[in-house]
PDB file with SEQRES, HELIX, SHEET and CRYST1 records, atoms N, CA, C and O in Angstrom:
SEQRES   1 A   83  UNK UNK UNK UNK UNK UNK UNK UNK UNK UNK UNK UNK UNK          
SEQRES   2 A   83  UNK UNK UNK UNK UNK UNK UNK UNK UNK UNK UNK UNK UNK          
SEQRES   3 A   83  UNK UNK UNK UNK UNK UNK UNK UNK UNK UNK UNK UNK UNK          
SEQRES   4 A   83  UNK UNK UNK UNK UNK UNK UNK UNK UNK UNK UNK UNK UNK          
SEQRES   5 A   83  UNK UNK UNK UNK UNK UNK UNK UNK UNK UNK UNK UNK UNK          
SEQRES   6 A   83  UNK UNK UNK UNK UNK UNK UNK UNK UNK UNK UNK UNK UNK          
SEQRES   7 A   83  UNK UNK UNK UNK UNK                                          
HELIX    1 AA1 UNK A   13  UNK A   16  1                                   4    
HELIX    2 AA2 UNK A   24  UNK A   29  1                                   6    
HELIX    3 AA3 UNK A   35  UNK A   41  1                                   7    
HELIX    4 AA4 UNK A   46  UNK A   53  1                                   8    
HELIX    5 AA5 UNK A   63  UNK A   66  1                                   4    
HELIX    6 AA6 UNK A   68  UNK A   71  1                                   4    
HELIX    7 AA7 UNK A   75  UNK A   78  1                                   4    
SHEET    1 AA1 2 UNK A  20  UNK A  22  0                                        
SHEET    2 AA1 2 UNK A  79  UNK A  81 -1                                        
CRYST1    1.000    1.000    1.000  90.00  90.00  90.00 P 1           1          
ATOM      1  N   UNK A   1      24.625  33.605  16.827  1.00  0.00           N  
ATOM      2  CA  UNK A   1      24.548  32.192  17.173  1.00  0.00           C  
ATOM      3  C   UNK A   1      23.282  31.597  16.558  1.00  0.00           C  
ATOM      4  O   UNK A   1      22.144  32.010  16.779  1.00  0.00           O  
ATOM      5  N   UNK A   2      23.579  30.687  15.847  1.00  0.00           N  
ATOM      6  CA  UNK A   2      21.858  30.377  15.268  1.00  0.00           C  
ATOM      7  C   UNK A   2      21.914  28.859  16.243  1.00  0.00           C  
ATOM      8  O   UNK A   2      22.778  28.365  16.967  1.00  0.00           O  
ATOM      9  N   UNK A   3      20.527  28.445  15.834  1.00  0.00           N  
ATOM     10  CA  UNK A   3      19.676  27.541  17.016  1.00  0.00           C  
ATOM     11  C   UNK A   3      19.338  26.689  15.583  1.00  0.00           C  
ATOM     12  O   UNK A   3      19.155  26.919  14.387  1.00  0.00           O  
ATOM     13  N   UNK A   4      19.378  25.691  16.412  1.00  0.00           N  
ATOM     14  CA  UNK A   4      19.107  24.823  15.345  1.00  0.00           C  
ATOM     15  C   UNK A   4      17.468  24.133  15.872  1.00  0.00           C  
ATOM     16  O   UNK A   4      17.423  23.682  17.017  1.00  0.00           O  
ATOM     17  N   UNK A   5      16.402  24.090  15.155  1.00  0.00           N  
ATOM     18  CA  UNK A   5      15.150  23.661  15.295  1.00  0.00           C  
ATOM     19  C   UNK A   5      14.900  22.179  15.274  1.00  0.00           C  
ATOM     20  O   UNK A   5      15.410  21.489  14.391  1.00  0.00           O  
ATOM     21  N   UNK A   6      14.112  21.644  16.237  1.00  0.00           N  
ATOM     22  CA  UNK A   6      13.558  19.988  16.221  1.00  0.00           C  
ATOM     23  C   UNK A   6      12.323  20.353  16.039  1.00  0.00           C  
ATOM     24  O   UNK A   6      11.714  21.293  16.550  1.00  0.00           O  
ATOM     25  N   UNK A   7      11.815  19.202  14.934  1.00  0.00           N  
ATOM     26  CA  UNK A   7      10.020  19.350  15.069  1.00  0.00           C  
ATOM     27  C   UNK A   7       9.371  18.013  16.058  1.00  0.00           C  
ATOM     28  O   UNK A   7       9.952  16.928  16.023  1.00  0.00           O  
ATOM     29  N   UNK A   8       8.975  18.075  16.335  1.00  0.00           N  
ATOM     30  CA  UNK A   8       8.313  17.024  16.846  1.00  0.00           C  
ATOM     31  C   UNK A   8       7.252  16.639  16.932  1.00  0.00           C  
ATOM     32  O   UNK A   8       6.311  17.226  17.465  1.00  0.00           O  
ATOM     33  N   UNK A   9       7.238  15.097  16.175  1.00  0.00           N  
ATOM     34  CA  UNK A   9       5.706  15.040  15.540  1.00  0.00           C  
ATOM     35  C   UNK A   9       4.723  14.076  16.615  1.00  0.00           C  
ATOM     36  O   UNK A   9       5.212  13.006  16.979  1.00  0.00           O  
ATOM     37  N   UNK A  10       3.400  14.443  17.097  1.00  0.00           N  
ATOM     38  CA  UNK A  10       2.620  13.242  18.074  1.00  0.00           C  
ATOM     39  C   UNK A  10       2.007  11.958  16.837  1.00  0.00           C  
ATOM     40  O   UNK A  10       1.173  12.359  16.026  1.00  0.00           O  
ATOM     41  N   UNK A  11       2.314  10.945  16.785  1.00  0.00           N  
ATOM     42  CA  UNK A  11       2.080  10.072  16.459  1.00  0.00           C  
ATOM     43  C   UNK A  11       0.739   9.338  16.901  1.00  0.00           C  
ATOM     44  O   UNK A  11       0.365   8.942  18.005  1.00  0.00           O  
ATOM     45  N   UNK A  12       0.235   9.305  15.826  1.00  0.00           N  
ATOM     46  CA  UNK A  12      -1.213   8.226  16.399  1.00  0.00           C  
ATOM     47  C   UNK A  12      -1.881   7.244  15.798  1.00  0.00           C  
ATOM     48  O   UNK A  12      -2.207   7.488  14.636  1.00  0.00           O  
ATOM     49  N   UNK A  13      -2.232   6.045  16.300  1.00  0.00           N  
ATOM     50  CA  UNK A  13      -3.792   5.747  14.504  1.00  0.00           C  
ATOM     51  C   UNK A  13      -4.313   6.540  14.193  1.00  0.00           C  
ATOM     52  O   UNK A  13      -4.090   6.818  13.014  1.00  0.00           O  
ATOM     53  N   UNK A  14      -5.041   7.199  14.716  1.00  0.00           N  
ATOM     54  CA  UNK A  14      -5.758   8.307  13.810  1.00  0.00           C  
ATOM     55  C   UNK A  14      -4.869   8.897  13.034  1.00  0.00           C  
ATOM     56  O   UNK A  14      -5.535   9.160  12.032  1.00  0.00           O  
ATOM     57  N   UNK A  15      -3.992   9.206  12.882  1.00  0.00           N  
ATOM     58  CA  UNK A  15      -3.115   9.962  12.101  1.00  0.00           C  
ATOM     59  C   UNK A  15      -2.806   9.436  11.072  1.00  0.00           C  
ATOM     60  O   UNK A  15      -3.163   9.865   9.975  1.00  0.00           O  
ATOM     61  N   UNK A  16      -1.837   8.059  11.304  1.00  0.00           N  
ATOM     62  CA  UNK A  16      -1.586   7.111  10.690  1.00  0.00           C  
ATOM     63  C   UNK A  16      -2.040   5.636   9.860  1.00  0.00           C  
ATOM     64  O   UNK A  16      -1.497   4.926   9.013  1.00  0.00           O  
ATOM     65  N   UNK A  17      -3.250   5.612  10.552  1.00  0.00           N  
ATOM     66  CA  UNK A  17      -3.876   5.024   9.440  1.00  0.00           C  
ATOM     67  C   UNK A  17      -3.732   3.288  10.688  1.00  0.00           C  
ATOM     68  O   UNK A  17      -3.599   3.383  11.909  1.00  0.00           O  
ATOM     69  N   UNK A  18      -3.819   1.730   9.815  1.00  0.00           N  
ATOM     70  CA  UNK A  18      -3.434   0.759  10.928  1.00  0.00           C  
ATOM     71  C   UNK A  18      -1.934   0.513  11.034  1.00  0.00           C  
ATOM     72  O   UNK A  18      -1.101   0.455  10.130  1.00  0.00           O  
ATOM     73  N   UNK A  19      -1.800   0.396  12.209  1.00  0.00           N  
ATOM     74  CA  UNK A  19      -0.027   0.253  12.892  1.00  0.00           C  
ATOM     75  C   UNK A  19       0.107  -1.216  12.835  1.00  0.00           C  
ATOM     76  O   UNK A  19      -0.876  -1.929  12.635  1.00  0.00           O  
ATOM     77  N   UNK A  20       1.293  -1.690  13.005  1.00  0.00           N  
ATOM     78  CA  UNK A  20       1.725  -3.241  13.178  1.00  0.00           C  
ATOM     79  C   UNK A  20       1.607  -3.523  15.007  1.00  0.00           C  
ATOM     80  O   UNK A  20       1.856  -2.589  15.769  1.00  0.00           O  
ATOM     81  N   UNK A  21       1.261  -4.705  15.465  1.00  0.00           N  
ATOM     82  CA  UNK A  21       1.692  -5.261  16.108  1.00  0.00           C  
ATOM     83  C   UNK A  21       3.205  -6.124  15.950  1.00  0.00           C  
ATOM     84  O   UNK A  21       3.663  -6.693  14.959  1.00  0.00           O  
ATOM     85  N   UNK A  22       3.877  -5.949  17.593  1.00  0.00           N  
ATOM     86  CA  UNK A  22       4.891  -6.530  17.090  1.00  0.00           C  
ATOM     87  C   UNK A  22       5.538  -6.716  18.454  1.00  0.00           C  
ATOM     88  O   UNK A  22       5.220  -6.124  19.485  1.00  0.00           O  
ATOM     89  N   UNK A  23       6.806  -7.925  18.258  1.00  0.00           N  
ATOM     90  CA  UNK A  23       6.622  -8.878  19.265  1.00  0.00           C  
ATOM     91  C   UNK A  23       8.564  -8.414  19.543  1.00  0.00           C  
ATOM     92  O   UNK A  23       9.332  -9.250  20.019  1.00  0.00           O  
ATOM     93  N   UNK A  24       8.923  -7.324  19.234  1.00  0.00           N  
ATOM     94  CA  UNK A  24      10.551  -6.816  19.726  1.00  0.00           C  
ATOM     95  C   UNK A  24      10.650  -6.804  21.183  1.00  0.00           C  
ATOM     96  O   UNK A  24      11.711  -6.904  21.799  1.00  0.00           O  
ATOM     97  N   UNK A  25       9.668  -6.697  21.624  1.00  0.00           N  
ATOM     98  CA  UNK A  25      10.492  -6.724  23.645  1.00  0.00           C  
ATOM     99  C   UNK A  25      10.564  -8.298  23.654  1.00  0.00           C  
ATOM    100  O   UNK A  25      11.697  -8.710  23.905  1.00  0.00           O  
ATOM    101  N   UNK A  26       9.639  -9.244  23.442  1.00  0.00           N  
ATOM    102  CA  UNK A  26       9.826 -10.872  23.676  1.00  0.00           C  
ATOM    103  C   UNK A  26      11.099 -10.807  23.273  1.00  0.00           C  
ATOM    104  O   UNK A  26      12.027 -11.118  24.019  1.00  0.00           O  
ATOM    105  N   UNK A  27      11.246 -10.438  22.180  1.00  0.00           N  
ATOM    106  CA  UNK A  27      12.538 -11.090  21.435  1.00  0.00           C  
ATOM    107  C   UNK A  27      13.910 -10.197  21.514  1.00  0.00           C  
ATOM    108  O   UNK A  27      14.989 -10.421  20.965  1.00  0.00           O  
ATOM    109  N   UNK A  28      13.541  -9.145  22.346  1.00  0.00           N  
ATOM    110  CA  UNK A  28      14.893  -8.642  23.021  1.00  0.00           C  
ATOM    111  C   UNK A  28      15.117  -9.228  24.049  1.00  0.00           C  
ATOM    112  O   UNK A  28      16.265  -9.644  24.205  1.00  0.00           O  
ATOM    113  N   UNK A  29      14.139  -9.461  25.078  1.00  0.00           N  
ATOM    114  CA  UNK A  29      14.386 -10.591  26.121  1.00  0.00           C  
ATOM    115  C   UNK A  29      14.943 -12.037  25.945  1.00  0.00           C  
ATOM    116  O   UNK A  29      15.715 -12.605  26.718  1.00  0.00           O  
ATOM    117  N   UNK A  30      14.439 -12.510  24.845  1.00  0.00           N  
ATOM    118  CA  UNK A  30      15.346 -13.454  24.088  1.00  0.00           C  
ATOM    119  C   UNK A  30      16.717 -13.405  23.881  1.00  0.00           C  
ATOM    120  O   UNK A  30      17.531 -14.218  24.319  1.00  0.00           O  
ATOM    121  N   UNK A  31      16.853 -12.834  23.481  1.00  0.00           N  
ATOM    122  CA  UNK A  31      18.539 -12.400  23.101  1.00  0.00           C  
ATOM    123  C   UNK A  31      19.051 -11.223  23.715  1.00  0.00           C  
ATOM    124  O   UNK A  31      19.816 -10.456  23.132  1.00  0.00           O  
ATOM    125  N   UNK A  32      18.675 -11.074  24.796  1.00  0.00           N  
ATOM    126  CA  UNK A  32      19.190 -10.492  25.957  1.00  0.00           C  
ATOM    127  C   UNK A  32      19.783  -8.915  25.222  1.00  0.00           C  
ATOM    128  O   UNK A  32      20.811  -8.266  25.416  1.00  0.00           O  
ATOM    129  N   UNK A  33      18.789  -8.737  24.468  1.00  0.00           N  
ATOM    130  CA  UNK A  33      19.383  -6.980  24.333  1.00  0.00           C  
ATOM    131  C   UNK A  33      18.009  -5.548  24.880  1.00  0.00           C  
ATOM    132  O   UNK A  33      16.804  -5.437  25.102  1.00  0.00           O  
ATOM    133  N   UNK A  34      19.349  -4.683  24.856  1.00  0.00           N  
ATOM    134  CA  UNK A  34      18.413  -3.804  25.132  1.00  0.00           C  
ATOM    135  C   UNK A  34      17.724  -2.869  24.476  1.00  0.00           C  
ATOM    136  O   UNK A  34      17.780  -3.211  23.295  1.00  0.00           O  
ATOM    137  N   UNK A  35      17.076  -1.838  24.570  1.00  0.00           N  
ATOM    138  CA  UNK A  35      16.896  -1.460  22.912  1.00  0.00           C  
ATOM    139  C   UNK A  35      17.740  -0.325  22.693  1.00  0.00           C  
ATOM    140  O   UNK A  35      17.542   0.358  21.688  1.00  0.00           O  
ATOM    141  N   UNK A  36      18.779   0.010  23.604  1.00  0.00           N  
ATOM    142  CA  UNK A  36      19.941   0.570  22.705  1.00  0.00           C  
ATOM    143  C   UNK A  36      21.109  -0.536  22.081  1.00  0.00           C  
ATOM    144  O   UNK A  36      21.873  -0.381  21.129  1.00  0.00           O  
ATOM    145  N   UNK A  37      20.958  -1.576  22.894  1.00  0.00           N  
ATOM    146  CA  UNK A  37      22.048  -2.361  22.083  1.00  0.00           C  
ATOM    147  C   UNK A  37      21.301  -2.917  20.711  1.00  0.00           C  
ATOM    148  O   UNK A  37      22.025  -3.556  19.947  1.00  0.00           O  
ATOM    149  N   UNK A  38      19.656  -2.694  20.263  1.00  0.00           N  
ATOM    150  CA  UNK A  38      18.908  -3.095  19.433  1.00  0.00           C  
ATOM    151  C   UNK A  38      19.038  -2.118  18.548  1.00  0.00           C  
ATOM    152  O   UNK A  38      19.216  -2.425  17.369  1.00  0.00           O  
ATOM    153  N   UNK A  39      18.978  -0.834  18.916  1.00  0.00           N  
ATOM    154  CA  UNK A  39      18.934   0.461  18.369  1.00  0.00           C  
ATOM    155  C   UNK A  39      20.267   0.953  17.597  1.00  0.00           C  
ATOM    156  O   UNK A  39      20.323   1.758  16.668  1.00  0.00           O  
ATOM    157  N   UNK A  40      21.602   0.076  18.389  1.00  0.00           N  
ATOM    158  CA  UNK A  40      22.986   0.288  17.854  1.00  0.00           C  
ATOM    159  C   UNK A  40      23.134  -0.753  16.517  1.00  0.00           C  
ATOM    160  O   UNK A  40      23.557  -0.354  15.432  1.00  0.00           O  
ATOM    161  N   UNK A  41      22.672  -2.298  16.803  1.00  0.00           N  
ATOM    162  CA  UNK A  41      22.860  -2.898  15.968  1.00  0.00           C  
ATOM    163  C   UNK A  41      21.799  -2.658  14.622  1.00  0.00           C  
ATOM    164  O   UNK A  41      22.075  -3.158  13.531  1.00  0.00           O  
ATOM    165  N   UNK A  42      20.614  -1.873  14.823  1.00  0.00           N  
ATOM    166  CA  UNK A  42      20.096  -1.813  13.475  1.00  0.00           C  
ATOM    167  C   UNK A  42      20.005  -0.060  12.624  1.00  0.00           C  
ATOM    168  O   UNK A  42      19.362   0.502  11.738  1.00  0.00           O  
ATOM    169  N   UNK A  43      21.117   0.232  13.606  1.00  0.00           N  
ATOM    170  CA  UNK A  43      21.432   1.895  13.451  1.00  0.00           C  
ATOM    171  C   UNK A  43      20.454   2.684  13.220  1.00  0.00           C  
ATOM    172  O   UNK A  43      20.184   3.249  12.160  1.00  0.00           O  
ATOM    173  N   UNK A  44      19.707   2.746  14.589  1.00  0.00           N  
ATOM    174  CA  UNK A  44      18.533   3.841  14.676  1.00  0.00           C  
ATOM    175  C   UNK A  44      18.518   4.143  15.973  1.00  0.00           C  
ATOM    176  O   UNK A  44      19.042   3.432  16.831  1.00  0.00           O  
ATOM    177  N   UNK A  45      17.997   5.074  16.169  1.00  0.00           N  
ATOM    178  CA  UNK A  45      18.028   5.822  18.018  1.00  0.00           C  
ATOM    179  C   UNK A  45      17.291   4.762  18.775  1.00  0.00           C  
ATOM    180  O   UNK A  45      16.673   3.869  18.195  1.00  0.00           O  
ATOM    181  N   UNK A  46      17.353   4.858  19.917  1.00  0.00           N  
ATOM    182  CA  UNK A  46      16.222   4.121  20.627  1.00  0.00           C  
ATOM    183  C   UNK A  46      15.428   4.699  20.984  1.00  0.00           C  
ATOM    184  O   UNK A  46      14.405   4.033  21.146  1.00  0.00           O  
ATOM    185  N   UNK A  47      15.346   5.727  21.226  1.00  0.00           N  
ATOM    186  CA  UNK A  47      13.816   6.550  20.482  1.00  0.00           C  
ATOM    187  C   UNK A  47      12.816   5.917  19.736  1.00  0.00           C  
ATOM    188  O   UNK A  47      11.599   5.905  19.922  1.00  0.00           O  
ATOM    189  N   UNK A  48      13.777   5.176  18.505  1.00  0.00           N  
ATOM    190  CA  UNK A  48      12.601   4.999  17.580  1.00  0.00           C  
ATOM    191  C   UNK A  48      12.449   3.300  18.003  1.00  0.00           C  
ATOM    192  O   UNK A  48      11.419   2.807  17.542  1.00  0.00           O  
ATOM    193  N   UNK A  49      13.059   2.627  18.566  1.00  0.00           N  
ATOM    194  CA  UNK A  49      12.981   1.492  18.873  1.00  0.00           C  
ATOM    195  C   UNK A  49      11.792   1.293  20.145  1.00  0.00           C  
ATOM    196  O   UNK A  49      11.042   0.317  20.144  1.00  0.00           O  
ATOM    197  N   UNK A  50      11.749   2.189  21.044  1.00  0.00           N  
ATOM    198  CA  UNK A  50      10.892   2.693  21.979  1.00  0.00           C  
ATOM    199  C   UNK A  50       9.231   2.984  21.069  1.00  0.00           C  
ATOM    200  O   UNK A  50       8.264   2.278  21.354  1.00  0.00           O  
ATOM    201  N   UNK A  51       9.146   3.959  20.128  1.00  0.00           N  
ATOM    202  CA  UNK A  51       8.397   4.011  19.095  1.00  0.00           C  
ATOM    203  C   UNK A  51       7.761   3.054  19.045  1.00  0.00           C  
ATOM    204  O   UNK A  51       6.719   2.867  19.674  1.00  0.00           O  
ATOM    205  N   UNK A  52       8.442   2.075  18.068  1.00  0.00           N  
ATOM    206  CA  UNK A  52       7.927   0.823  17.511  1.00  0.00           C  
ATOM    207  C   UNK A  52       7.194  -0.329  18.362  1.00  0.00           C  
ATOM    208  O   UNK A  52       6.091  -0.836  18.158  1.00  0.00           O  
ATOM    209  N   UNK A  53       8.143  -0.597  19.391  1.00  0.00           N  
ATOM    210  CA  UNK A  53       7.756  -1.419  20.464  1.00  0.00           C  
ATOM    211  C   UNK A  53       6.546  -0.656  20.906  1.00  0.00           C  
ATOM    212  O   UNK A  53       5.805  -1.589  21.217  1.00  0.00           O  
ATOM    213  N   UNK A  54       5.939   0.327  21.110  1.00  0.00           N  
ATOM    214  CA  UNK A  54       4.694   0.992  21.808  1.00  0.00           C  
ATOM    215  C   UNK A  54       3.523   1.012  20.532  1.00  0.00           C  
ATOM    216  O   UNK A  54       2.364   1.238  20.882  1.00  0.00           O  
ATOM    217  N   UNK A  55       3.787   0.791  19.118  1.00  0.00           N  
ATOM    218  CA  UNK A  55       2.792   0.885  18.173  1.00  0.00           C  
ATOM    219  C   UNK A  55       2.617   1.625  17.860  1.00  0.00           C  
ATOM    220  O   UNK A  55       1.628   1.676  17.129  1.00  0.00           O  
ATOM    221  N   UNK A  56       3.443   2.962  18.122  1.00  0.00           N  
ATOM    222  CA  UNK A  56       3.483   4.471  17.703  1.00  0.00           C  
ATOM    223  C   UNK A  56       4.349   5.156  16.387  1.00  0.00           C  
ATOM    224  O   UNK A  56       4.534   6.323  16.043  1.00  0.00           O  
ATOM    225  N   UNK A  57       4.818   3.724  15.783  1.00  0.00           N  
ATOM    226  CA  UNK A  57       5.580   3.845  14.762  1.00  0.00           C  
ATOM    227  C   UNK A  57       5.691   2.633  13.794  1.00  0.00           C  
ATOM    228  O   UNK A  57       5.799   1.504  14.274  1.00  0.00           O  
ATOM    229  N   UNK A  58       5.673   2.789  12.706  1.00  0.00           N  
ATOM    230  CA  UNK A  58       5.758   1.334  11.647  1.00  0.00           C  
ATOM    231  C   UNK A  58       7.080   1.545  11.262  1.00  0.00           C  
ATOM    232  O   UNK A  58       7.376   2.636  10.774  1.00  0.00           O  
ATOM    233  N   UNK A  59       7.991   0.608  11.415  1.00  0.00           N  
ATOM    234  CA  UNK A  59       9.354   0.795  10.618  1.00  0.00           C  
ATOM    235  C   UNK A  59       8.847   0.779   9.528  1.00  0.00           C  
ATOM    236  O   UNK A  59       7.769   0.301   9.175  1.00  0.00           O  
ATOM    237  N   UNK A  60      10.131   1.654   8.587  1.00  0.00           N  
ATOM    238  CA  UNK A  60      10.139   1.164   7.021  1.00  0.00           C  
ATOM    239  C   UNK A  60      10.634  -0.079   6.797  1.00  0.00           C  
ATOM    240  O   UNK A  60      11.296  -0.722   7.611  1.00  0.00           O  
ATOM    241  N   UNK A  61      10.256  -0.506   5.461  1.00  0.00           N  
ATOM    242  CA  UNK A  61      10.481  -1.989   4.571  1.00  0.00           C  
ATOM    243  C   UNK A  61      12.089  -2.395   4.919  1.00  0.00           C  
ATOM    244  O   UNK A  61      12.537  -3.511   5.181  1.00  0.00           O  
ATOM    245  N   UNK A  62      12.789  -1.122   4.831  1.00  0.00           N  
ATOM    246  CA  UNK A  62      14.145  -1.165   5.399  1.00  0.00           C  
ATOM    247  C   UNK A  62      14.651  -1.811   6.784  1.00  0.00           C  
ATOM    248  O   UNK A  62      15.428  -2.746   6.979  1.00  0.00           O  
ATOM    249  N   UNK A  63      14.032  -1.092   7.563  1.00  0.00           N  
ATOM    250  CA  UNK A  63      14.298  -1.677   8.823  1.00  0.00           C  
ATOM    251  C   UNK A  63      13.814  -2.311   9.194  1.00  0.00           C  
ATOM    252  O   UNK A  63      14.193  -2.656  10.314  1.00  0.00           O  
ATOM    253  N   UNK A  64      12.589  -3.011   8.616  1.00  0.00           N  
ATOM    254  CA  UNK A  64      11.814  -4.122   9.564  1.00  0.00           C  
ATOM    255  C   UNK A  64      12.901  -5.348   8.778  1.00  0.00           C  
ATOM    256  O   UNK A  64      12.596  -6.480   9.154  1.00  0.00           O  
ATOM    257  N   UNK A  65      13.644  -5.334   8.151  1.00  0.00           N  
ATOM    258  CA  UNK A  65      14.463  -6.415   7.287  1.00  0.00           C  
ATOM    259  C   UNK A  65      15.548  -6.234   8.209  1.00  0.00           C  
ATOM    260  O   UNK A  65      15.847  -7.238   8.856  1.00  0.00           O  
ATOM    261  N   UNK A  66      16.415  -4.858   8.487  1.00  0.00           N  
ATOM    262  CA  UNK A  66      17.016  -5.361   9.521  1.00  0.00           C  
ATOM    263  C   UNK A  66      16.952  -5.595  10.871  1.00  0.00           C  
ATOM    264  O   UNK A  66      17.833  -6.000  11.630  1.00  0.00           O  
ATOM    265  N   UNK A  67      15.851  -5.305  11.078  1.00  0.00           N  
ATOM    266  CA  UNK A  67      15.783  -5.836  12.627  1.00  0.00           C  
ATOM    267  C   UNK A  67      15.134  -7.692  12.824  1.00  0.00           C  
ATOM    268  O   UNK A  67      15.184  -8.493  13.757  1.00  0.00           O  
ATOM    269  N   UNK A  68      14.506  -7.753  11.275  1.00  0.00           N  
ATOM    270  CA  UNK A  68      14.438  -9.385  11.089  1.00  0.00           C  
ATOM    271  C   UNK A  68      15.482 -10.131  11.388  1.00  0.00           C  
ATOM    272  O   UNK A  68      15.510 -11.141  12.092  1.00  0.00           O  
ATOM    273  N   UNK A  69      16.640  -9.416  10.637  1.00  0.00           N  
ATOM    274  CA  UNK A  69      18.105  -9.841  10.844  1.00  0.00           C  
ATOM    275  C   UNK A  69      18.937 -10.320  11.788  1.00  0.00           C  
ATOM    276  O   UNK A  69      19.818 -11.181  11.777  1.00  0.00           O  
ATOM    277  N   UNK A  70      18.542  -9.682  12.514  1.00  0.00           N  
ATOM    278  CA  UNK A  70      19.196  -8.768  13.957  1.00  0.00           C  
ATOM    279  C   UNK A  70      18.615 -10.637  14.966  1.00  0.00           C  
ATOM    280  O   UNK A  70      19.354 -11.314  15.681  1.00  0.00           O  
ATOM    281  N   UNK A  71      17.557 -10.846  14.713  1.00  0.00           N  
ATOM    282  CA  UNK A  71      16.540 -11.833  15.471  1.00  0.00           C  
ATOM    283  C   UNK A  71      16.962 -13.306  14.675  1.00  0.00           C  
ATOM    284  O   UNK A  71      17.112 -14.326  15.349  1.00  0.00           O  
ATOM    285  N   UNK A  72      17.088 -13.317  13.604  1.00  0.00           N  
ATOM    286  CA  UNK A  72      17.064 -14.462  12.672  1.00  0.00           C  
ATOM    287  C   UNK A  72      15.682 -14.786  12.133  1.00  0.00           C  
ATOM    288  O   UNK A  72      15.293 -15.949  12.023  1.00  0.00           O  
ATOM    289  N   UNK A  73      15.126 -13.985  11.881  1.00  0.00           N  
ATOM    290  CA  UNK A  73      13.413 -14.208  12.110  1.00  0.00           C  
ATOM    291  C   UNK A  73      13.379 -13.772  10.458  1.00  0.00           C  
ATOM    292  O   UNK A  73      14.310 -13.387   9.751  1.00  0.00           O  
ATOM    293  N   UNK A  74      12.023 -13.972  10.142  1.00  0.00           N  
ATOM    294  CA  UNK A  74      11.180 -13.862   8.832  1.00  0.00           C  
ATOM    295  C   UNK A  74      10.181 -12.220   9.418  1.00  0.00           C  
ATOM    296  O   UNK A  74       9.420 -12.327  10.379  1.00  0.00           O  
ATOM    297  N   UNK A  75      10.332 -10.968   8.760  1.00  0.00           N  
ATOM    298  CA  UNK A  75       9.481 -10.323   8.809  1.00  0.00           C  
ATOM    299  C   UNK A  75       8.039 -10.447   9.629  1.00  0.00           C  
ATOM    300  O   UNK A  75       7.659 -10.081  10.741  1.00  0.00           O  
ATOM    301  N   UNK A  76       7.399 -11.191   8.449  1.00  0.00           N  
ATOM    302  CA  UNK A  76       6.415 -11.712   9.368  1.00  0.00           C  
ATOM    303  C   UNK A  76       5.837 -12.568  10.687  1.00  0.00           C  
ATOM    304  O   UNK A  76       4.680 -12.823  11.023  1.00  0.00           O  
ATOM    305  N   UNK A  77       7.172 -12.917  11.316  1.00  0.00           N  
ATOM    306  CA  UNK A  77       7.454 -13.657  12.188  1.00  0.00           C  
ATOM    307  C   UNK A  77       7.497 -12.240  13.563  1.00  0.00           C  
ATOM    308  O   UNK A  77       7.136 -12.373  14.733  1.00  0.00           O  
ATOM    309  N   UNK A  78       7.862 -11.410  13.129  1.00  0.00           N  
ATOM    310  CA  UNK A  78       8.089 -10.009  14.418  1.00  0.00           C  
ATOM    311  C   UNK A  78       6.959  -9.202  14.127  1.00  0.00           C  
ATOM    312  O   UNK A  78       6.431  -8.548  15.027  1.00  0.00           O  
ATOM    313  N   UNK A  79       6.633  -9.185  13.234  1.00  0.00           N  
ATOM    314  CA  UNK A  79       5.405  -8.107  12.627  1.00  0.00           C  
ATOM    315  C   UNK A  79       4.303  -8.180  12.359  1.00  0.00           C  
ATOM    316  O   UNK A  79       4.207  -9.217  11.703  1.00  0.00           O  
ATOM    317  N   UNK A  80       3.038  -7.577  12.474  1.00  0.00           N  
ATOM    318  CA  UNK A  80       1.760  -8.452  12.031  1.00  0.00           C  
ATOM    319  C   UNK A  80       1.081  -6.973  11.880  1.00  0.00           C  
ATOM    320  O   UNK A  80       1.343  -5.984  12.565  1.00  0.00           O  
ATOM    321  N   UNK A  81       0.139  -7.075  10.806  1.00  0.00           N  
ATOM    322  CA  UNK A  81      -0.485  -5.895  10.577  1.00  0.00           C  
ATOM    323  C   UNK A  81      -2.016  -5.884  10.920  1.00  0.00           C  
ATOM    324  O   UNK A  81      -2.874  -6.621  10.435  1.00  0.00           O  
ATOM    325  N   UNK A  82      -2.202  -4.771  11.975  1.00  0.00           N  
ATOM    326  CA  UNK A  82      -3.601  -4.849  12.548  1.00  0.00           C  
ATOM    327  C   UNK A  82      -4.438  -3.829  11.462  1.00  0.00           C  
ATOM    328  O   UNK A  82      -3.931  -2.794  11.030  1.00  0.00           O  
ATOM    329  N   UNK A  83      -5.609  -4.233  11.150  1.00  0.00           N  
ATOM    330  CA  UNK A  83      -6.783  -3.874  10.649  1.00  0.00           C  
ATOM    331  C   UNK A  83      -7.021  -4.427   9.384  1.00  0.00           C  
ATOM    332  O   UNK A  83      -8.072  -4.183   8.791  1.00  0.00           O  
TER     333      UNK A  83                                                      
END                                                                             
C-alpha cells in the first residue's frame, strides 16, 4: 500500500519577503459569499482563500485577476502592497 506524502509549508514575512494587504472578507460580505463559494468560483481550495485573507499568502498574477473578476474590481482596488 503506498502513502501518499503532504508537505506542509509555515508561511511568513520573514520568509516571504512584503505580503499584500487585502480587502476579500469586505468584499465577500459584499456579495454575500463565502470563501468556499469564493474558493469554488476562482477554483482554488479555501485553504488558500483563508491564506490570503490572513496575509499568509500572495496570490499569483493569475489569481489575483480572477478573483478581481469574481468582485468586478481593478486588481488594485482588492490588493495593496505593503513595504
Amino acid at each position: 500500500m503506498e502513502r501518499s506524502r503532504t508537505l506542509v509549508l509555515s508561511l511568513s514575512k520573514d520568509s516571504l519577503g512584503d505580503l499584500t494587504k487585502n480587502r476579500l472578507k469586505e468584499l465577500r460580505a459584499r456579495y454575500n459569499l463565502t470563501q468556499e463559494d469564493l474558493a469554488d468560483k476562482v477554483e482554488v481550495t479555501r485553504q488558500t482563500i483563508i491564506a490570503i485573507e490572513a496575509g499568509k499568502y500572495n496570490p499569483s498574477l493569475e489569481l489575483a485577476f480572477r478573483i478581481a473578476k469574481v468582485f468586478e474590481s481593478r486588481i488594485e482596488e482588492i490588493f495593496e502592497h505593503e513595504g
